[in-house]
C-alpha positions in Angstrom: 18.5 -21.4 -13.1 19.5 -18.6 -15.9 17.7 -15.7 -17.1 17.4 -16.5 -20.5 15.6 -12.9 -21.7 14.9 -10.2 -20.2 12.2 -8.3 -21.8 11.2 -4.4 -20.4 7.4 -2.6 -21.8 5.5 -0.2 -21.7 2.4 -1.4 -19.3 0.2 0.1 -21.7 1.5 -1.3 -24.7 0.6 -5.0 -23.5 -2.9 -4.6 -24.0 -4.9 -6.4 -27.2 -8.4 -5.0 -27.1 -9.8 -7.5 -29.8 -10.5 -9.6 -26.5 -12.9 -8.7 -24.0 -11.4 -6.6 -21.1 -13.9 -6.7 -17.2 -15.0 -3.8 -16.0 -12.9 -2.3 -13.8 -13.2 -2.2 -10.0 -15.9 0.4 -9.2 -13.7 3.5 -7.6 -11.9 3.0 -10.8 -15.0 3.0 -13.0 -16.5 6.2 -10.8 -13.5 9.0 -10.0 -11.4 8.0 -12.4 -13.8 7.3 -15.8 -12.1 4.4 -16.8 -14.9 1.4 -18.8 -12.4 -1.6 -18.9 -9.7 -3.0 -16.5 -6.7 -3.6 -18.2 -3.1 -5.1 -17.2 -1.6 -1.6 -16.2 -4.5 -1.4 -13.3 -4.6 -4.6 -11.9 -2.7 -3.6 -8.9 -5.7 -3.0 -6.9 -6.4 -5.7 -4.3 -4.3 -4.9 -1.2 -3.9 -8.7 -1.0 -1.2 -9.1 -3.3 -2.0 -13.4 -4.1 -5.1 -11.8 -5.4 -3.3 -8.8 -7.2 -0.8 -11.0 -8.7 -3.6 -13.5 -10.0 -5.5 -10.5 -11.7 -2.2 -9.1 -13.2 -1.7 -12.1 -14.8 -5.2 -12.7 -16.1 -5.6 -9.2 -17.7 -1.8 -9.8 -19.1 -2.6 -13.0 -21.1 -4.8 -11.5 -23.6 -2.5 -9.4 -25.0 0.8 -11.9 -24.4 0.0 -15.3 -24.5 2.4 -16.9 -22.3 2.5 -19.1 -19.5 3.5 -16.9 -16.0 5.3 -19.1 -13.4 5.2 -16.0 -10.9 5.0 -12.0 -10.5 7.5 -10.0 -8.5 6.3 -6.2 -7.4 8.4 -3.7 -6.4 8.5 -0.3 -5.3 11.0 3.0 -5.8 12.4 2.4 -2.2 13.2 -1.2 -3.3 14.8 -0.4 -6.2 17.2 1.7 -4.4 18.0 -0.2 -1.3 18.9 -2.9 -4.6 20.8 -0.3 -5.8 22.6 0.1 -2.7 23.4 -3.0 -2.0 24.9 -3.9 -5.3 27.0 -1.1 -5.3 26.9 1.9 -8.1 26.0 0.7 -11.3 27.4 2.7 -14.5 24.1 3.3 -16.7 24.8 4.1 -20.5 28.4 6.1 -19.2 26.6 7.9 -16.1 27.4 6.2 -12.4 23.9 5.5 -10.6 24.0 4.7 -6.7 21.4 4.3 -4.0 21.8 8.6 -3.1 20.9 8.9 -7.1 18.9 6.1 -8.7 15.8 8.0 -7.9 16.6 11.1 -9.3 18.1 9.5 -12.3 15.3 7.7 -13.2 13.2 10.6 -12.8 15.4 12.8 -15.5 15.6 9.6 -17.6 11.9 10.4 -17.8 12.1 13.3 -18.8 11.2 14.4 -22.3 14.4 16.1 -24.1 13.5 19.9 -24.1 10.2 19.6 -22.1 8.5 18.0 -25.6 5.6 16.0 -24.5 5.4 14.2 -28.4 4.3 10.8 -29.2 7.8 9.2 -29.5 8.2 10.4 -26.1 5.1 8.6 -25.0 6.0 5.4 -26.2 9.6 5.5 -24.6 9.6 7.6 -21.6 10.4 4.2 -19.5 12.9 2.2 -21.8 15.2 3.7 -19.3 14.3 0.7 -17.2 16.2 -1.8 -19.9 19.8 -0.4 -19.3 19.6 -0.5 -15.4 18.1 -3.7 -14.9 21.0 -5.0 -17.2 23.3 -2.7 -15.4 21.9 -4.5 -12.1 22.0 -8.1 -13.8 25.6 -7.6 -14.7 26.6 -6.8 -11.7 25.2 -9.7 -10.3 26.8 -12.4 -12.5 30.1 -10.6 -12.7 30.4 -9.1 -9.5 32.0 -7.6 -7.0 28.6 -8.0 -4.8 28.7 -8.7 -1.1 26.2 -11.5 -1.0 25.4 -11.3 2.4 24.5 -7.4 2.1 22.6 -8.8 -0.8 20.6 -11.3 0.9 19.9 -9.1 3.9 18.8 -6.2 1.8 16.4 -8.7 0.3 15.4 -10.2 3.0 14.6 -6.9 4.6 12.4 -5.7 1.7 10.2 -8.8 1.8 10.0 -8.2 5.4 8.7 -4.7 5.1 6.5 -5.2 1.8 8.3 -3.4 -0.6 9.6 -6.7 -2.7 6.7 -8.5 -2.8 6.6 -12.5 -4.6 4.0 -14.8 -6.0 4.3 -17.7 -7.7 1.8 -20.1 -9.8 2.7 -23.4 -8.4 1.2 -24.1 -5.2 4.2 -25.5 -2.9 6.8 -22.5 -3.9 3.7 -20.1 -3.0 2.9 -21.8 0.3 6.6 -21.8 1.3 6.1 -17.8 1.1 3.0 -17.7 2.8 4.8 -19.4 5.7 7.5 -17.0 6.2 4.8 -13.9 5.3 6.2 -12.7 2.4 3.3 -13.3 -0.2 2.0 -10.2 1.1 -1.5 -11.9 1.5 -4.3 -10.5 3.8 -3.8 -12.8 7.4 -6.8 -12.4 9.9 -5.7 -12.7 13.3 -7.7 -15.1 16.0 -8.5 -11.3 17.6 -8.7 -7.7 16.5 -7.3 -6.8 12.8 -6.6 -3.3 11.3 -5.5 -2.6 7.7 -5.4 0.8 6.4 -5.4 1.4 2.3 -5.0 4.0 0.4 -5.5 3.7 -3.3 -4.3 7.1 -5.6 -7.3 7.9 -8.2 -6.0 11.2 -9.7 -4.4 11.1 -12.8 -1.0 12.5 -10.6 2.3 11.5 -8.4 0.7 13.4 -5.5 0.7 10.0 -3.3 4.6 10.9 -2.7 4.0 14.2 -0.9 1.7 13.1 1.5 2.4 12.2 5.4 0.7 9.9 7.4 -0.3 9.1 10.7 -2.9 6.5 12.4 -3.8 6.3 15.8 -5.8 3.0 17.0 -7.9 3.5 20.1 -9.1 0.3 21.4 -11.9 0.4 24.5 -12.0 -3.3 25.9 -14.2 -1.9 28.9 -17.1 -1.3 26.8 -19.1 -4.2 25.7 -18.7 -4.8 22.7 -15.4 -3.6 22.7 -15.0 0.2 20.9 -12.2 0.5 18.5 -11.3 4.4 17.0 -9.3 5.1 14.2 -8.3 8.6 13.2 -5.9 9.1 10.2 -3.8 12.0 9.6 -3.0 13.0 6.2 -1.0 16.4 5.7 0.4 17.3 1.9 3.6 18.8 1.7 3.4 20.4 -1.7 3.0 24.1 -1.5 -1.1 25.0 -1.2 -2.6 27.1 -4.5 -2.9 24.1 -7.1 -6.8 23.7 -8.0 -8.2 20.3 -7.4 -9.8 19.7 -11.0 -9.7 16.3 -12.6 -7.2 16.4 -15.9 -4.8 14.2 -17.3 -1.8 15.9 -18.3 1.9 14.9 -18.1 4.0 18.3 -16.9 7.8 18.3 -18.9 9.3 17.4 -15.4 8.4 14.5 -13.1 8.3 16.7 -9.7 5.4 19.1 -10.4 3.0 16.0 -11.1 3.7 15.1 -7.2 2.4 19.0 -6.1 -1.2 18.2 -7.3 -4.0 17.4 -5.2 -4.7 13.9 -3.8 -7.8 11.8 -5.2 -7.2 9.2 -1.7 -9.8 5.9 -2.3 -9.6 4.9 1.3 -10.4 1.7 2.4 -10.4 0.1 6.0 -10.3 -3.3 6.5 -11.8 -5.1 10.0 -12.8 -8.0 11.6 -15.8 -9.4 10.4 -18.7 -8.7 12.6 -17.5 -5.8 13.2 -20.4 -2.3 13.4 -19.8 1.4 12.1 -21.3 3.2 14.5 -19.7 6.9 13.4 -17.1 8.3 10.5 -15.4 11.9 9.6 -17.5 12.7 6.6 -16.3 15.5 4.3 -18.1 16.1 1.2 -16.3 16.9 -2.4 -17.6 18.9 -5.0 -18.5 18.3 -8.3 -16.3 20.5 -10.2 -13.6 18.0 -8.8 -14.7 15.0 -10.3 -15.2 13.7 -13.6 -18.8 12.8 -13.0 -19.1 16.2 -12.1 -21.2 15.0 -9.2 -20.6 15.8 -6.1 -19.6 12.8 -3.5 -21.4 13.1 0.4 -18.4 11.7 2.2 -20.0 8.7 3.1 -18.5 5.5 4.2 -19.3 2.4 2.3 -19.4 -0.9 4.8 -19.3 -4.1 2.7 -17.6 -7.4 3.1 -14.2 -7.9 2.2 -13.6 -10.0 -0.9 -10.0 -10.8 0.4 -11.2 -12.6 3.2 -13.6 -12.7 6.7 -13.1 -8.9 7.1 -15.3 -5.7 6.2 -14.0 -3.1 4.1 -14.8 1.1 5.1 -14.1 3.0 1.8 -14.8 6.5 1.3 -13.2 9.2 -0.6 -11.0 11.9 0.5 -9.5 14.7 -1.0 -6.4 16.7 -0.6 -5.3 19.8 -1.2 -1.9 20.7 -1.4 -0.7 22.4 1.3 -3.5 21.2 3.5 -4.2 18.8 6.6 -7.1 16.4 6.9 -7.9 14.1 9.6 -10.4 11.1 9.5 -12.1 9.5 12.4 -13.9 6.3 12.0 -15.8 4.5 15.4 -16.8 0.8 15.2 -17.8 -1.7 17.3 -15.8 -5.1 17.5 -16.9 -8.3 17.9 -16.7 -9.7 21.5 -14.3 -12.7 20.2 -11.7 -10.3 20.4 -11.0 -10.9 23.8 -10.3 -14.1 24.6 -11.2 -15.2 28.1 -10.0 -18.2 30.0 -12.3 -18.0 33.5 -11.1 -14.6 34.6 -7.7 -14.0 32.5 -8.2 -12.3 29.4 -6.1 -11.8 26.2 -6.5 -8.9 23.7 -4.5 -9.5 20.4 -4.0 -7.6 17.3 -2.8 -7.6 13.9 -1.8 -4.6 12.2 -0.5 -4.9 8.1 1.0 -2.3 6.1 -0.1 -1.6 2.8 2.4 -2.8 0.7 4.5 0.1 -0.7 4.5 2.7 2.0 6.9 3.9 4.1 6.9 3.2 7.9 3.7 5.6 9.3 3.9 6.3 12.7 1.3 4.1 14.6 0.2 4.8 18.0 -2.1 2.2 19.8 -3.8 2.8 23.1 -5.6 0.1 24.5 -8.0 0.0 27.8 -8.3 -2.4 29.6 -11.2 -4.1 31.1 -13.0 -2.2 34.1 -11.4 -3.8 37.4 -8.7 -5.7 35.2 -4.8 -5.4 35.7 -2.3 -6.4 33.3 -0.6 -9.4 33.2 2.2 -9.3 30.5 2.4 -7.3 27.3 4.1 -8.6 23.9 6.0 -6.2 22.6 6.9 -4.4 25.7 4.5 -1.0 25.5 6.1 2.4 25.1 4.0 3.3 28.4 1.5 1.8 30.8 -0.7 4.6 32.2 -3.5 3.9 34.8 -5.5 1.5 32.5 -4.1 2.1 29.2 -1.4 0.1 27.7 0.4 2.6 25.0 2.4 1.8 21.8 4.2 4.0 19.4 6.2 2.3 16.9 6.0 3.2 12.8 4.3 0.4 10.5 7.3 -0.9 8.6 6.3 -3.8 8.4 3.3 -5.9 9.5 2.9 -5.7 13.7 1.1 -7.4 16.1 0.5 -7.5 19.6 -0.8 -9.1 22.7 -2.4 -8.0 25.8 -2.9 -10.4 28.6 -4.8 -8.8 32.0 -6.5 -11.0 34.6 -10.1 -9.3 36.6 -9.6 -8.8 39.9 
């Protein structure tokens, strides 16, 4: 096949509000003040079949075509593209992987640090020039297509490419490699940590993170702990009040504070028997009401799992950890007479970059292990340790035998 157009906008220009519009998903609706959910906020579901099926159907009001598939992609995927292409030559300036993201940034840019209205409407035609740049390169060449196709094949691996497609057989040939970036309970334990940005800011880009999963299979049920780091890199002093305002420069907008919609998502059957709960004030919302910090447990609509969610709020220049405590199911284990297996399913948001991920798991009282798969980091008395980053989706597998 040919691309016959290619066609950049403005997500905010594909709208046609003469049609009806839902209402928007509730964390939307409540720290954010928005009444209607339109194409440019459709990215919500971490399961991205489900993403890419809402994208299209708040698309269609406003352009009435048929969609055979939607692609996603993120900054980090644009320049590992980049890289592998080889620099591209953008209006008469030379773009490579060490500069696409900056350029982009500046291309934003209003010219003097005027925020008008012709601004508005074409801070991102900046995106037509390079994905013809890119295109160009690609029919006419050089490109090493093996660099190419690994560079591609990497980025579906670690979610930042991400690929769905209307007709059933193309979409079930992606869900059998895992790269349709669907939601995939396990047979055992599953973890998925999400974190949704609901400030009118960038401020998602400064901020680190780190989850450790504590899993005790000697307990019955089973105790799982989860406790999240998050730590913001922008220099403290910037007061969390809700606005929306566009600074002259792209960077400042990332040294705000972090409105975090956190969302968890577990097995099904699963208890809350504890969380971290840290209040936020009024004055930092647009309901001027002030949130409790409590943990909403409901089922998942992506699948048999239940979903955590609670608020957090960051500060810049501040560190914040969360602790949640839960129950499993018992059908986590799987036991065969007096062998057991533990497995577990770990997937990465979509988007992020590889956090680091320790996993600790006890075993059983009186149990030994058997094998491990991957090989642990350590083994230490009953605890089989893991510390790898969440680049991609991981899982693992525990077999130990009672004695």
């Amino acid at each position: 096949g040919r691309v016959v157009t290619m066609t950049f906008r403005d997500s905010y220009a594909v709208d046609d509000f003469s049609f009806p519009y839902p209402e928007p998903p509730e964390p939307l609706r409540r720290y954010m003040g928005i009444d209607l959910w339109v194409f440019r906020d459709s990215n919500w579901s971490p399961d991205f079949p489900t993403a890419a099926r809402q994208a299209v159907a708040l698309y269609r009001p406003g352009q009435p075509v048929s969609v055979d598939g939607v692609v996603a992609l993120d900054q980090y995927a644009l320049r590992e593209l980049v890289g592998a292409l080889g620099p591209l030559t953008v209006e008469g300036e030379t773009v490579t992987r060490e500069t696409v993201i900056p350029f982009i940034r500046r291309a934003w840019a209003p010219e003097g640090g005027k925020l008008t209205r012709e601004w508005w409407q074409e801070r991102k035609s900046f995106m037509g020039p390079l994905a013809q740049a890119a295109w160009d390169r690609l029919q006419n060449g050089p490109v090493d297509g093996r660099a190419l196709a690994r560079t591609l094949l990497r980025l579906l691996e670690e979610k930042h490419l991400l690929v769905y497609f209307t007709d059933p057989g193309a979409q079930a040939l992606l869900a059998e490699q895992g790269w349709d970036g669907a939601l995939r309970p396990g047979s055992g334990d599953f973890l998925m940590v999400v974190d949704a940005n609901v400030g009118y800011n960038k401020a998602s880009a400064r901020v680190r993170q780190s989850i450790t999963y504590e899993v005790d299979l000697s307990r019955r049920p089973p105790r799982a702990t989860l406790t999240l780091v998050y730590t913001h890199t922008a220099p403290a002093g910037y007061p969390c009040k809700p606005e929306v305002r566009y600074d002259p420069v792209y960077e400042p907008m990332m040294d705000r504070c972090l409105w975090d919609d956190l969302r968890v998502y577990i097995p099904q059957g699963s208890r809350l028997l504890d969380a971290t709960r840290i209040p936020v004030p009024g004055e930092a919302l647009w309901s001027g009401q002030p949130e409790p910090g409590e943990v909403a447990v409901r089922p998942a609509e992506e699948g048999p799992f239940l979903s955590l969610e609670t608020l957090l709020l960051l500060p810049p220049g501040t560190t914040q950890t969360r602790t949640l405590i839960w129950e499993l199911p018992e059908e986590v284990v799987a036991w065969d007479g007096d062998d057991g297996t533990y497995t577990l399913r770990v997937q990465k948001q979509p988007g992020t970059v590889g956090h680091p991920l320790r996993l600790r798991i006890r075993l059983p009282d009186g149990a030994v292990l058997v094998a491990a798969a991957p090989s642990p980091s350590a083994v230490k008395g009953a605890a089989v340790i893991y510390e790898t980053r969440l680049d991609r989706d991981r899982e693992f597998s525990v077999r130990f035998r009672r004695e």
